[in-house]
C-alpha positions in Angstrom: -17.9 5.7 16.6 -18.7 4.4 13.0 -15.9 1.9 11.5 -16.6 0.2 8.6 -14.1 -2.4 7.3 -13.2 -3.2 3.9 -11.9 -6.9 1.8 -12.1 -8.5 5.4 -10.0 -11.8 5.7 -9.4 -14.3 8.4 -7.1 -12.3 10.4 -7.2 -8.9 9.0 -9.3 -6.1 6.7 -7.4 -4.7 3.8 -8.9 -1.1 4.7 -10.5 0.1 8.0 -12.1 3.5 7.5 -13.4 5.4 10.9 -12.9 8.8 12.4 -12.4 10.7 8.7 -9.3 8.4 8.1 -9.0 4.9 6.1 -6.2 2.8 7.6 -4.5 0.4 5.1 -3.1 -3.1 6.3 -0.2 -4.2 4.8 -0.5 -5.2 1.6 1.6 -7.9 -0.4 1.7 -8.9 -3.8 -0.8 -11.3 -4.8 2.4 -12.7 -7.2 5.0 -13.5 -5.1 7.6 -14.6 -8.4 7.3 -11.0 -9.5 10.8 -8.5 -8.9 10.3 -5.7 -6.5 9.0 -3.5 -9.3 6.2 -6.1 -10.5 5.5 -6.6 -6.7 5.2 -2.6 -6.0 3.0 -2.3 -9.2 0.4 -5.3 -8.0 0.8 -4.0 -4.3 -0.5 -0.3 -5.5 -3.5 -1.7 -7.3 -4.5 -3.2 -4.8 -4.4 -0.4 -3.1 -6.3 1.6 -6.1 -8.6 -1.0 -5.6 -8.9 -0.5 -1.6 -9.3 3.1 -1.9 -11.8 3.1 -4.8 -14.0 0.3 -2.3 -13.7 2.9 0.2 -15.3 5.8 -2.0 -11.9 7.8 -3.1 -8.4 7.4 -4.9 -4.3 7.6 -4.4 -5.3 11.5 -4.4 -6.5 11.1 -0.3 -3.2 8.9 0.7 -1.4 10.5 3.2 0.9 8.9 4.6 2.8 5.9 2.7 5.1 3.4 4.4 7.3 1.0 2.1 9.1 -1.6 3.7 11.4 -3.4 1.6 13.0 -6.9 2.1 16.3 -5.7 0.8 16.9 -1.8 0.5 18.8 -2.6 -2.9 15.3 -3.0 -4.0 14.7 0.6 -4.0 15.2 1.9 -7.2 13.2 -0.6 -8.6 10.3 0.2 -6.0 10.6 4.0 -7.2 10.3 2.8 -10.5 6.7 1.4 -10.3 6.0 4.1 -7.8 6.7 6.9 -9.7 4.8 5.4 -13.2 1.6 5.3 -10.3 2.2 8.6 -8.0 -0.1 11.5 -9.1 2.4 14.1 -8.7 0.2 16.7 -8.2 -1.1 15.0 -4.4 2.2 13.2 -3.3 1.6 11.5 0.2 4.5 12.0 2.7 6.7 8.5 2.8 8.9 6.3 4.8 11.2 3.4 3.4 12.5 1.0 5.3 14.3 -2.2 5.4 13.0 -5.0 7.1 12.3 -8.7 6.7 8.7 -9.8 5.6 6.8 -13.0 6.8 7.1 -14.8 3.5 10.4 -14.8 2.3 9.3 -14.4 -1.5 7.7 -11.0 -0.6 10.0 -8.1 -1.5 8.0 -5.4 -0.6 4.6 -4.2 1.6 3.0 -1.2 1.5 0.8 0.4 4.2 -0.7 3.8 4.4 -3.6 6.3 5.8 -6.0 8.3 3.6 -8.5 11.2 4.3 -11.8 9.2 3.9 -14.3 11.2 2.0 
C-alpha cells in the first residue's frame, strides 16, 4: 500500500494521504492569542495549505470535525468558516466540545479528503 506523509513533525504528519483518502491531523492555530474566529481562520489555511501540498483544495474535504474548547465559541467559529467554505462542495461536519492540550487553543480542526 502506497502512503505518503505530508509537513511531518516530531510526533505527527499534518496530512497522511494513502488508499484514495488524505487524513488530516489536528490542526491548531499557529497564534494561540488569536479569538476563536482568528484561530479558525489560521487553522483553515493551514489546511488550504495541507491540501494544496497534497495535490488538491477544500473542494475534496469530506468530512470536517471541529472541536471547540468552549461551545460558546461557535458562532464565532461559523464566522470564519463560512467567509472560507465553498458552498458549492460543503463537507459533512461535526462540532464538539472538548478540552484541547494547550489551554490557549480554542479550536482544532481535523478532516478526510478524496486524494486526487
Amino acid at each position: 500500500m502506497d502512503i505518503r506523509r505530508i509537513a511531518e513533525e516530531e510526533r505527527l504528519s499534518g496530512a497522511v494521504i494513502s488508499g484514495g483518502f488524505i487524513f488530516l491531523a489536528g490542526q491548531v492555530a499557529d497564534d494561540a492569542s488569536l479569538d476563536a474566529e482568528g484561530q479558525t481562520a489560521d487553522i483553515l489555511a493551514q489546511i488550504d495549505t495541507l491540501l494544496e501540498d497534497a495535490g488538491t483544495d477544500k473542494r475534496a474535504l469530506l468530512s470536517v470535525q471541529v472541536i471547540l474548547a468552549d461551545i460558546n465559541d461557535a458562532p464565532a467559529m461559523n464566522r470564519a468558516w463560512d467567509t472560507w467554505l465553498d458552498r458549492s462542495a460543503k463537507p459533512a461536519r461535526m462540532t464538539i466540545q472538548a478540552p484541547l492540550v494547550n489551554p490557549q487553543w480554542k479550536v482544532e480542526i481535523t478532516g478526510i479528503a478524496r486524494a486526487p
